[in-house]
N, C-alpha and C positions, 0 to 999 in steps of 0.2 A: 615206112612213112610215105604219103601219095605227097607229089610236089604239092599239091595245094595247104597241105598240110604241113611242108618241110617252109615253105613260104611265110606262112604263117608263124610258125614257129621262129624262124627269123627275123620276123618284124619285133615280135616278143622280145627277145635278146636284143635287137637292136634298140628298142624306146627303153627297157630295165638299163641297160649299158648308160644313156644318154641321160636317165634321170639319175642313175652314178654320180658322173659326169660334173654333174649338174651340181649334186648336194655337194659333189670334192673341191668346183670350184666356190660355190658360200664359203664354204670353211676354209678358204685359203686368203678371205677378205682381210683387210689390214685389221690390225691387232690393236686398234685405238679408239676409246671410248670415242672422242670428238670427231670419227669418221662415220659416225652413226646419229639420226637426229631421232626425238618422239615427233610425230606426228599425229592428231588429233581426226578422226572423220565424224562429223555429228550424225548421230544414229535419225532415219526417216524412217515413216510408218510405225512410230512407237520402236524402234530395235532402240537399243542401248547404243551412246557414242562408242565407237571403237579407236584405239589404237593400237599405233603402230609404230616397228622399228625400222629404217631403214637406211639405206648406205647414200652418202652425199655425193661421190661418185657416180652413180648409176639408182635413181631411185625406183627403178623397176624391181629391186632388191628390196623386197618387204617384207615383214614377218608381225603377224597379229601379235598383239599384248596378251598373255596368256587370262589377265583378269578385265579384258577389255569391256564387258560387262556390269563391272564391280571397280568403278571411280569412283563414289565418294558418299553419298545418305549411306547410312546403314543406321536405322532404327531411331523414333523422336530423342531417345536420349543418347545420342549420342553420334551427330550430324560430321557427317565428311571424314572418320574414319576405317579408311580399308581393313577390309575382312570380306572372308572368301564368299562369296554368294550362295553355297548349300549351307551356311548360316542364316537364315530366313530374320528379317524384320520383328514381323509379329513373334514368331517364337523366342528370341532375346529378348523381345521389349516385356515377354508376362514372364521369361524368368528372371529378368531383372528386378520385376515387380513382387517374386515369388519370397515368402517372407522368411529368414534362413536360411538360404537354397545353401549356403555353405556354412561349415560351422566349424565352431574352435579345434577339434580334433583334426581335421580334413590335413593331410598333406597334398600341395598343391606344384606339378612338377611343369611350370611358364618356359616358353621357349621360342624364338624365332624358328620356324622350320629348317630341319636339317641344320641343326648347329649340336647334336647328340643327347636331343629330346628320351630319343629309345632306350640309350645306353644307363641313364640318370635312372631313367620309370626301372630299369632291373635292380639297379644298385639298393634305391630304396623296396621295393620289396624285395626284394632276397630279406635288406634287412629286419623290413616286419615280418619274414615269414622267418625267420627265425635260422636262415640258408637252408629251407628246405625245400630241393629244387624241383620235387610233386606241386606246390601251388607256386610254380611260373612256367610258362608258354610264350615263350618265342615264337610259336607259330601263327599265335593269334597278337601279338605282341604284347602280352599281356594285359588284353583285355579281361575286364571283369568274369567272375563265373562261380558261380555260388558252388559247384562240382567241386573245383580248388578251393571255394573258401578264401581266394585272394586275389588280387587283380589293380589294372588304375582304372580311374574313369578319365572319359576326355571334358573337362569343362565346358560347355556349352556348343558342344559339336555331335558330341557322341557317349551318350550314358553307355551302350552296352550293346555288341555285337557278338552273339554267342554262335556255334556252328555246327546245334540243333536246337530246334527252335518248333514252338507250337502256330501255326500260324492262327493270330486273331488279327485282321484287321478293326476290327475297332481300338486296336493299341498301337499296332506298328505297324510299317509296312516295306516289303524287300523289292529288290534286283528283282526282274521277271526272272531271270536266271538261275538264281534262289528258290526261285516257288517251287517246295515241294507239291506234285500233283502225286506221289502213290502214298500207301498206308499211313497215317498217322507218326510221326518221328517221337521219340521222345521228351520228353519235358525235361528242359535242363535249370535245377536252382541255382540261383546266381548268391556262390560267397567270396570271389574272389576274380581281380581284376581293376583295371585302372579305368577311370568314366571320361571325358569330351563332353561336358553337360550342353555346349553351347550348341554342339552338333546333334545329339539323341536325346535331350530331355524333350517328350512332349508336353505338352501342356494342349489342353482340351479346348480346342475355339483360336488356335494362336495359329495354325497352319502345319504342316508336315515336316521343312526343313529340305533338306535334301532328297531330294527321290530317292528312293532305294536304298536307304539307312534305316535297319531295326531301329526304333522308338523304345524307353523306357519309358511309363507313365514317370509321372514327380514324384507321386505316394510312393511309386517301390522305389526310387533313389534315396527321398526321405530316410526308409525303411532301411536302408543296408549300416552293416555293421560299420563301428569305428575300429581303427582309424581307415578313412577312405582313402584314396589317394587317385588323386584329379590332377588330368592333365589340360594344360590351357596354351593357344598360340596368340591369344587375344594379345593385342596392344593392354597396357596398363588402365585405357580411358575408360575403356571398356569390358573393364575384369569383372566378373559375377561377384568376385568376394569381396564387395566394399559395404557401405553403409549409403545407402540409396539417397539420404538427407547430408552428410557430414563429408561423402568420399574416404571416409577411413577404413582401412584393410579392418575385418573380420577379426576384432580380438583374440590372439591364442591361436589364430589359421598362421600354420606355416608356411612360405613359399619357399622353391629351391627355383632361382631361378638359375639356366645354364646358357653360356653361349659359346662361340668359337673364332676363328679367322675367318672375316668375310670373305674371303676370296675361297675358303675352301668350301664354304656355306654357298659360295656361289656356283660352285664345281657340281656341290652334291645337288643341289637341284638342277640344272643344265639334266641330269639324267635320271631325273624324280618325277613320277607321275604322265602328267604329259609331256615327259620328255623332251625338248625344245631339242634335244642332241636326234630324239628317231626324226625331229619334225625336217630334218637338214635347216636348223640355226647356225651359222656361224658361231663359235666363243663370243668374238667381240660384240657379236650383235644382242646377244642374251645378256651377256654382262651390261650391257648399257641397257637395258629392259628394266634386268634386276636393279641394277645401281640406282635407278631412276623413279622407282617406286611402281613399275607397272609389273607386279605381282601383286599374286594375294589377299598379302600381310600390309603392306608396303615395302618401308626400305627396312634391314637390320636395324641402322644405325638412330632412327627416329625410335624403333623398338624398343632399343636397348636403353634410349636414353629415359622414354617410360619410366621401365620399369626400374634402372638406375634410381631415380626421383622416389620412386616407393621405399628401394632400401635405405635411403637415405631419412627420409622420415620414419622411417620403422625396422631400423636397424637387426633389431630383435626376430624381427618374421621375415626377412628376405637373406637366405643367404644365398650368396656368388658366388656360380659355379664357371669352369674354364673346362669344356674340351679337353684340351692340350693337357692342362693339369692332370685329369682322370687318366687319359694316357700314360703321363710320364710319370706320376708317382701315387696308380691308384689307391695302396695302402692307406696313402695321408688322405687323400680325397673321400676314402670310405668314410674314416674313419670322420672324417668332419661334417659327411653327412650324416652318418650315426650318432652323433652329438644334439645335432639340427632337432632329429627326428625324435632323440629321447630313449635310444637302443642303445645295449650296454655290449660295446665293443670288444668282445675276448678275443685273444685270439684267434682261439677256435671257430668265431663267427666272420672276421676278418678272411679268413684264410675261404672261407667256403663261398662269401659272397663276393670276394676278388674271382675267383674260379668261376662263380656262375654268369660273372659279369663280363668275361671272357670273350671278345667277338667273334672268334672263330668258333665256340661252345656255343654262340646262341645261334651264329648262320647256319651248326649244324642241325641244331632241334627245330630251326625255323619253318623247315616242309616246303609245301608252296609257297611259301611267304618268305624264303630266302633270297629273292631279287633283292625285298626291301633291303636288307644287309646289303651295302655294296662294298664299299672298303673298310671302313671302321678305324680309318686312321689321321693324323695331321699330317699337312706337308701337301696333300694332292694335286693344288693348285699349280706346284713346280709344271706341272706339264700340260696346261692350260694359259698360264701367263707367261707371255712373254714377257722382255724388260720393262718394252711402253705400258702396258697396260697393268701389270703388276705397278710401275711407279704410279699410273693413276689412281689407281684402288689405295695404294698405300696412302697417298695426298688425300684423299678423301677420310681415309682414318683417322690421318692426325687431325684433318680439320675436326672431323665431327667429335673426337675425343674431348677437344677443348669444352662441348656444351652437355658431355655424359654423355656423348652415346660411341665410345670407344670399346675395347674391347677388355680393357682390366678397368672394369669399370670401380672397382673396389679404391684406386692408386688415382683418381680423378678429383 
């Protein structure tokens, strides 16, 4: 190596070192929601307002709102509530308008992100598929795929993400990363798989949706067999499965909704997606983000109290699901879901979709798509919260418990 070169080389290590450093001392900031404020900056030139998190201490300490883009219209019907931005206006507002987009058969699996959305979508298909572990993929997380013959959909995010694909753009359109440029791939029919309508259903004149998400037309979502089974992160205000006149849930549509321990829901995003943990967020500074409604979604606890309000009116079509529960005594969990769902729980089928539902059996089949799997367990948060901020999050619990949006939401 020539000095000019070993020089250089050193500066290298020395600025990686420094931005070390740097992220080691964020994460050592104090561990209390109230030592972090939102901040507000109004967007010029047409950008979108941004926020932000920062330390009251030192407010050279700031970290963008990860949904700083997406504070509040989201579509005429349905004004000031959060929902992710590669949810498009136009495209919710014509399938909302779409006339049965969901129907009596549909099982419909509702969920705050990262509260054990994935682990639910297996349980119940295992158990439509009879525990036959050929039509489910963990790698694609069981999305749809006519190949299996089974699959969920994503309610109004994402009909169908297959991983080959014909390209037509006049239907869908991908990743640049994605575009096949050599021979023709095969055509894969789609019978199996879970759909995100709100994210991949297109609709003709309504807009794209997210860049780089395969599109289902309506007609072939229409078209797929029963029972389907749809996944949704929607807030309740804005579920695809009501009656557009009345707000009443979709007669005879099942929901399973599921949630978990905010705090561990707040762990598992800290290291989900864009990561706020690579971005060097401090803990407390993300938890006060999350806490705060500057995600996404919003907050869990508005979430849950939603859709709480749904089961409560419709007892019959919402059953409550707990994390923890599936955890600690999946047996009885299966089994309550197979009830829900209208599958005749032998034991023989018990036993194979307790197995397939397995989290270390799905992180194995997962492939690439094993990061998703991170831990698959309750408890995580032990080592993220301290006492201070654990005690705030829990105060926050009980307060919001009181109005349904706790976490046994059934015992409310």
């Amino acid at each position: 190596m020539s000095k000019p070169q070993a020089v250089a080389f050193a500066a290298v290590v020395a600025a990686v070192g420094a931005a070390v450093a740097l992220v080691r001392r964020r994460r050592r900031q104090s561990m209390s929601l109230d030592d972090w404020r939102v901040v507000m900056e109004t967007g010029r030139g047409g950008e979108a307002d941004a926020y932000y998190v920062e330390s009251k201490a030192d407010p050279s300490v700031r970290f963008r709102g990860p949904d700083a883009s997406n504070r509040g219209v989201h579509g005429a019907l349905a004004p000031r509530i959060p929902h992710p931005p590669f949810i498009t206006n136009p495209n919710w507002d014509a399938l909302r308008a779409a006339p049965d987009l969901l129907r009596p058969s549909d099982v419909v699996i509702a969920s705050f992100p990262k509260t054990g959305t994935t682990l639910t979508e297996q349980v119940v298909l295992a158990l439509l598929a009879g525990g036959d572990a050929a039509k489910l993929d963990p790698s694609s997380q069981n999305e749809w795929s006519d190949a299996r013959g089974h699959g969920k959909y994503l309610c109004g995010n994402q009909i169908f993400k297959p991983t080959s694909i014909r390209i037509d753009f006049d239907l869908i359109e991908i990743e640049s990363s994605e575009v096949w440029w050599g021979p023709p791939k095969p055509v894969v029919d789609f019978h199996t798989g879970k759909c995100w309508v709100e994210k991949v259903a297109a609709v003709p004149g309504a807009g794209d949706g997210r860049g780089g998400e395969l599109r289902m037309p309506l007609a072939k979502f229409a078209s797929l067999p029963a029972p389907r089974v749809v996944k949704t992160h929607a807030p309740s205000a804005i579920f695809l499965g009501t009656d557009v006149t009345t707000g009443a849930l979709v007669p005879g549509l099942r929901i399973i909704y599921v949630t978990r321990d905010a705090r561990d829901a707040c762990v598992s995003a800290y290291y989900h997606a864009a990561s706020p943990f690579k971005l060097g967020w401090p803990f407390a500074a993300w938890a006060k983000a999350w806490a705060s409604g500057l995600f996404e979604h919003g907050t869990i606890w508005d979430h849950r109290r939603g859709w709480r309000a749904r089961a409560r009116e419709s007892p019959d079509q919402v059953l409550w699901l707990r994390y923890e529960d599936v955890l600690a005594d999946p047996e009885r969990e299966i089994a309550r879901v197979a009830a829900f769902v209208g599958v005749d729980a032998t034991p023989e089928l018990m036993h194979k979709v307790n197995a397939l539902s397995n989290f270390d059996a799905m992180k194995q089949k997962a492939g690439k798509k094993a990061y998703f799997y991170r831990k698959g367990s309750a408890g995580d948060a032990k080592g993220h919260f301290d006492e201070t901020l654990g005690a705030e999050f829990l105060a926050i619990e009980a307060r919001e418990a009181a109005s349904g949006g706790g976490l046994r939401g059934e015992l409310e």
